[in-house]
N, C-alpha and C positions, 0 to 999 in steps of 0.2 A: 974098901968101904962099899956099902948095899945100899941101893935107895929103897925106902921103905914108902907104900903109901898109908896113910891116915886117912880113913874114911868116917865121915861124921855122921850122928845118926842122932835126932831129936835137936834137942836146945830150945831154947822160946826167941824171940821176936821181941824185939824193945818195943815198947806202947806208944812212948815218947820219940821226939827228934832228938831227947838231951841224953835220954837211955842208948838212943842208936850211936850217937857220939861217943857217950862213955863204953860202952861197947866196939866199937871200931879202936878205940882208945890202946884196950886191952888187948884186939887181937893183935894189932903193931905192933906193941911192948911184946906180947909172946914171939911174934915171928923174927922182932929184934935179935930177942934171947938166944936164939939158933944161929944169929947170922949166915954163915957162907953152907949152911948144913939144911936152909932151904932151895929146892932145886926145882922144884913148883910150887906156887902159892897158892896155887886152887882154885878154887871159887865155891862159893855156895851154889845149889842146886834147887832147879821148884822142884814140884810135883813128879813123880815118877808112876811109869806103870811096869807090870810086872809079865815078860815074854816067857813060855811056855808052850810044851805040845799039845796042850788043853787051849790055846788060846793065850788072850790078853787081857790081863787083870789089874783092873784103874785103881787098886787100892796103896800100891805101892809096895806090897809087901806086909810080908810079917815086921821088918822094923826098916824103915825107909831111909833111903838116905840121902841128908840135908846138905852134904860138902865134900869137899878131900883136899889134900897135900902133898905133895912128893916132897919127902925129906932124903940127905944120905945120913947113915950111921955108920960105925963100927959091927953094930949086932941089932936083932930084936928089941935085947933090952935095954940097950941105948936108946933107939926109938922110941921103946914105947916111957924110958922116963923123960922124953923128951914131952912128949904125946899130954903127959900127965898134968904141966901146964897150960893145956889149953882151956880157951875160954869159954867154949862151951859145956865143959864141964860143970860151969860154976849155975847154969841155966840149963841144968836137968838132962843135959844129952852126954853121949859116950861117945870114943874115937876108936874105931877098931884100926888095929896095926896089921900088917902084911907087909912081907917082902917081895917088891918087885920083883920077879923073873923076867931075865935078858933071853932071847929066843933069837 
């Protein structure tokens, strides 16, 4: 098996304390789902800027990003239907998948 990481990009922000609840809710149930196949839990991420030979650009990118996970799989696509219940999905954001490389 490959650990794959999941990088998260967009999603919204609960307005409410009971939104952020029912939110936190759902990421536990998804990271449940996975059990022993999470290998890092992540974290969410602020602001990012963007390093380059031009310099340093405080806009974060063309599409920035909000989190990540190290999971293991079997393949990509194991990962990525794993990916596919996440919860920032359901709040306008995507999770892009990659395979760790061991070096």
């Amino acid at each position: 098996m490959a650990n794959y990481v999941f990088v998260y990009h967009g999603g919204g922000m609960p307005d409410t304390p009971e939104e952020g609840a029912a939110m936190m809710e759902k990421w536990n149930s998804w990271y449940g789902s996975m059990g022993d196949a999470v290998v890092n839990g992540g974290a969410p991420v602020g602001m990012s800027k963007t390093v380059s030979a031009s310099g340093v650009a405080n806009d974060g990118g063309a599409n920035p990003v909000s989190g990540y996970t190290v999971v293991s799989a079997n393949d990509i696509d194991a990962a990525c239907a794993m990916a596919k219940g996440c919860p920032i999905i359901e709040s306008g954001g995507n999770v892009e998948v990659a395979e760790q490389i061991d070096m």
